[in-house]
TIPA-791847 format. One line per field, with one value per residue (C-alpha): x, y, z. Coordinates in nm, 2 decimals, padded with zeros to 4 digits. Each point is the difference from the previous one (the first is absolute). Last residue first. Layout:
px <- c(X; ...)
py <- c(Y; ...)
pz <- c(Z; ...)
end
This chain:
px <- c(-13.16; 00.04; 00.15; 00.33; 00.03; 00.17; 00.04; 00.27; -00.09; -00.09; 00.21; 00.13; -00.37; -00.31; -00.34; -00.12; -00.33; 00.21; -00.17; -00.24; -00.03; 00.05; 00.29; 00.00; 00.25; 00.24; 00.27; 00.38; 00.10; -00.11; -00.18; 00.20; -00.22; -00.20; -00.17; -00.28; 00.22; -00.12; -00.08; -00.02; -00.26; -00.09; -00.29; -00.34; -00.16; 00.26; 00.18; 00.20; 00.26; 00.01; 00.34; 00.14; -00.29; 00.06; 00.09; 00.26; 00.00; 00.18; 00.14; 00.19; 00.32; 00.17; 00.30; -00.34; -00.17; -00.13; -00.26; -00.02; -00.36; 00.01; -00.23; -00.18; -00.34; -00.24; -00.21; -00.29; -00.25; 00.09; -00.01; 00.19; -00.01; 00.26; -00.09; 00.24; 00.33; -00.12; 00.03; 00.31; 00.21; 00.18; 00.31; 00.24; 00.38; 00.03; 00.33; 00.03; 00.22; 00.17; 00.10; 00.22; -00.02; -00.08; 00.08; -00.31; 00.01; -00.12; -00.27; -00.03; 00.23; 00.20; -00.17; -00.36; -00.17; 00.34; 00.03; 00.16; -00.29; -00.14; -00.35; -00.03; -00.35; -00.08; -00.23; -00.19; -00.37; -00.12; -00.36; -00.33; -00.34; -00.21; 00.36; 00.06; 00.29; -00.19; 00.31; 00.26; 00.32; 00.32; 00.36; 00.22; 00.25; -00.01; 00.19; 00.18; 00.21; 00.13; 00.32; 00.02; 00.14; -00.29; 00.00; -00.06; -00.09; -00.19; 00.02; -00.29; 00.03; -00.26; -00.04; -00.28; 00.09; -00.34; 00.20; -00.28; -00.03; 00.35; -00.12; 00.27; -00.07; 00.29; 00.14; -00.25; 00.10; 00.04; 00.07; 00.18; 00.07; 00.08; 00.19; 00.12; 00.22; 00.23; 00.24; 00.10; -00.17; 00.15; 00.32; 00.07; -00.10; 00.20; 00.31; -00.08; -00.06; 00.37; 00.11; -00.14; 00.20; 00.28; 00.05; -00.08; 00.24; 00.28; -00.07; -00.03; 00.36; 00.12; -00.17; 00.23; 00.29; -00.10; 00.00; -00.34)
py <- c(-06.86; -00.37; -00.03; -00.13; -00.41; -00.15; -00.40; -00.10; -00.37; -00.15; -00.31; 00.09; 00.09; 00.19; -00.16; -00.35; 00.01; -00.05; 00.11; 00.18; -00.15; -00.33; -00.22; -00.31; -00.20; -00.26; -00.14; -00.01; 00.34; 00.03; 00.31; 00.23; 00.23; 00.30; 00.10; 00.23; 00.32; 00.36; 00.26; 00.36; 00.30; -00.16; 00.18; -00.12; 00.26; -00.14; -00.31; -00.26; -00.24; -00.35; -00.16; -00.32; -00.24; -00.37; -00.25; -00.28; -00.25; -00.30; -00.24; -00.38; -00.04; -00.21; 00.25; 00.26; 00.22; 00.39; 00.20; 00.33; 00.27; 00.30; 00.23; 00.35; 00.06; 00.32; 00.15; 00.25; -00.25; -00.30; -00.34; 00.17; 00.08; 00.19; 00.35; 00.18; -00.24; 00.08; 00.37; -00.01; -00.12; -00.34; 00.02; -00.38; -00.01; -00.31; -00.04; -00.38; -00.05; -00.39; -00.17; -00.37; -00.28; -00.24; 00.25; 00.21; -00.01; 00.24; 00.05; 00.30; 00.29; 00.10; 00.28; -00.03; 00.25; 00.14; 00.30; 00.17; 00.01; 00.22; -00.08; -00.33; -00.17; -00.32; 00.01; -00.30; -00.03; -00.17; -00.10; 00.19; -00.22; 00.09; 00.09; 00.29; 00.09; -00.08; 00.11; -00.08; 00.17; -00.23; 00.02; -00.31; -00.29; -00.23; -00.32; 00.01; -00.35; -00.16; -00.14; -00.31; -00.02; 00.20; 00.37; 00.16; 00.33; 00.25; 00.36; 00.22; 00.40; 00.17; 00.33; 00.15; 00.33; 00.16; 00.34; 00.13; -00.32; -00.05; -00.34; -00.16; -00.34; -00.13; -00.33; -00.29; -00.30; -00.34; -00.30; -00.35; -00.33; -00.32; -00.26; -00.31; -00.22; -00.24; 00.21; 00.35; -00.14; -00.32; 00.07; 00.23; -00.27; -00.24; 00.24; 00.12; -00.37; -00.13; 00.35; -00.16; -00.35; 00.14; 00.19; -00.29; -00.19; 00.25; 00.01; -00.35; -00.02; 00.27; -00.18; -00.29; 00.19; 00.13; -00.37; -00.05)
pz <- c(07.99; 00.05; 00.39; -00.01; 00.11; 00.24; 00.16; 00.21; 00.03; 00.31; 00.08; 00.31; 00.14; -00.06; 00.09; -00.21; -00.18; -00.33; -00.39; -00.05; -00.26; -00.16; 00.07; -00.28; 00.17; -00.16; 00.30; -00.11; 00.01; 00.39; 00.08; 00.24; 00.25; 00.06; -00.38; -00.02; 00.05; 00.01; -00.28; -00.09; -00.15; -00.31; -00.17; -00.04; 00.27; 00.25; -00.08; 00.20; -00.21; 00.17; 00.01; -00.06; -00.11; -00.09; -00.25; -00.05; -00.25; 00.05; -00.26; 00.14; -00.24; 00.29; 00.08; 00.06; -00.22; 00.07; -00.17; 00.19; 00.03; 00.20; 00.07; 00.00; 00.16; -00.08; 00.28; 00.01; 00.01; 00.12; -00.20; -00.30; -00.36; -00.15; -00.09; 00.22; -00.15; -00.29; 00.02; 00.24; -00.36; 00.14; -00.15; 00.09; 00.24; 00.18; 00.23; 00.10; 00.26; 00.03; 00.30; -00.02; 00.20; -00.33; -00.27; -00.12; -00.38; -00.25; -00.28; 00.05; -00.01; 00.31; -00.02; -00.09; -00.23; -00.16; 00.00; -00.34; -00.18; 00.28; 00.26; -00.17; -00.09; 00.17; 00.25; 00.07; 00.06; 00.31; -00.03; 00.00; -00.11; -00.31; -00.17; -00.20; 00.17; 00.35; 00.19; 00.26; -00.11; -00.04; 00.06; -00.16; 00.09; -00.26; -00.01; 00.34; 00.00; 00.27; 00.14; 00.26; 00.36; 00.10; 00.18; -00.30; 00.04; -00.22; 00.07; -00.20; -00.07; -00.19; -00.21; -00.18; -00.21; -00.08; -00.01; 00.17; 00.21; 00.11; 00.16; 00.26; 00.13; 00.19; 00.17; -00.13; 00.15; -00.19; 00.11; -00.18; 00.19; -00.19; 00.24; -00.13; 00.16; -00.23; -00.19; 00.22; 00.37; -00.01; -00.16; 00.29; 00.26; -00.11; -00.06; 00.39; 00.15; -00.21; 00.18; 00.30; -00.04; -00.10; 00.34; 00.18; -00.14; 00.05; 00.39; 00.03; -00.13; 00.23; 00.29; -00.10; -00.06; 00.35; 00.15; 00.14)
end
């Protein structure tokens, strides 16, 4: 083969793979759908004379389609009047000025991006001690996120993040429930105590003062 020739076969084959690529490309951004949203719950801090209750949550979106978080939101797992406990969320500020999720929600994930979450509620030490648990001597603290996919699909996520460790009725620390992501886009109703799972990566850092 002549080298105009090869030169010519050269060229060709170079269009023909970016024709491939720009296939490809449009592919995956209009025709292939892939919805993936996960949580991981990165700090628990309770400052529990000051009843200032503070979480951190990273959400990643490694889809090629955005989501929505609806309600991302601490809660305290109590009877509160109930016959049966549940997860009751928190929802009073710690300052007028603080918001109780920053960025605030609603908000959307963009399709490969990663959001934090700061939540920021009171939680007076008092109720958080008379809270009902399965354990004596323990109170459980969770999180509970309402998410929607690019398809308008709900999901309601539930589950326990740290369990709060009394002595004589008063809180004297806490350790983490939680080991791993939960996915965004699967409803679970997590009850305490929460994951059987040892220490890893995905542990939370989890703190709280002792109630004095």
């Amino acid at each position: 083969m002549s080298s105009e020739g090869r030169e010519r076969a050269f060229t060709s084959t170079i269009a023909i793979l970016a024709l491939v690529v720009s296939g490809l490309g449009f592919y995956r951004s209009y025709i292939y759908k892939d919805q993936s949203l996960y949580l991981t719950v990165t700090e628990v801090s309770y400052m529990t004379n000051a009843g200032g209750l503070y979480m951190t949550v990273a959400f990643s979106n490694a889809g090629n389609r955005d989501a929505a978080l609806l309600r991302v939101e601490p809660a305290l797992w109590s009877r509160h009047g109930k016959a049966d406990p549940e997860w009751v969320p928190l929802n009073r500020k710690v300052a007028p000025t603080i918001p109780l999720a920053n960025p605030r929600v609603p908000t959307i994930v963009k399709a490969g991006g990663l959001e934090l979450v700061t939540l920021a509620v009171q939680l007076e030490p008092d109720d958080a001690e008379a809270a009902t648990s399965i354990t004596p001597g323990t109170a459980y603290l969770g999180l509970r996120v309402a998410t929607m996919n690019s398809d308008g699909n709900l999901y309601f996520v539930q589950h326990p993040v740290a369990r709060l460790t009394l002595d004589d009725g008063k809180i004297v620390g806490a350790e983490p429930t939680i080991h791993r992501s939960l996915s965004g886009f699967v409803s679970l109703a997590g009850a305490p105590p929460g994951d059987q799972l040892q220490s890893n990566e995905k542990t939370p850092f989890v703190w709280a003062d002792r109630h004095y």
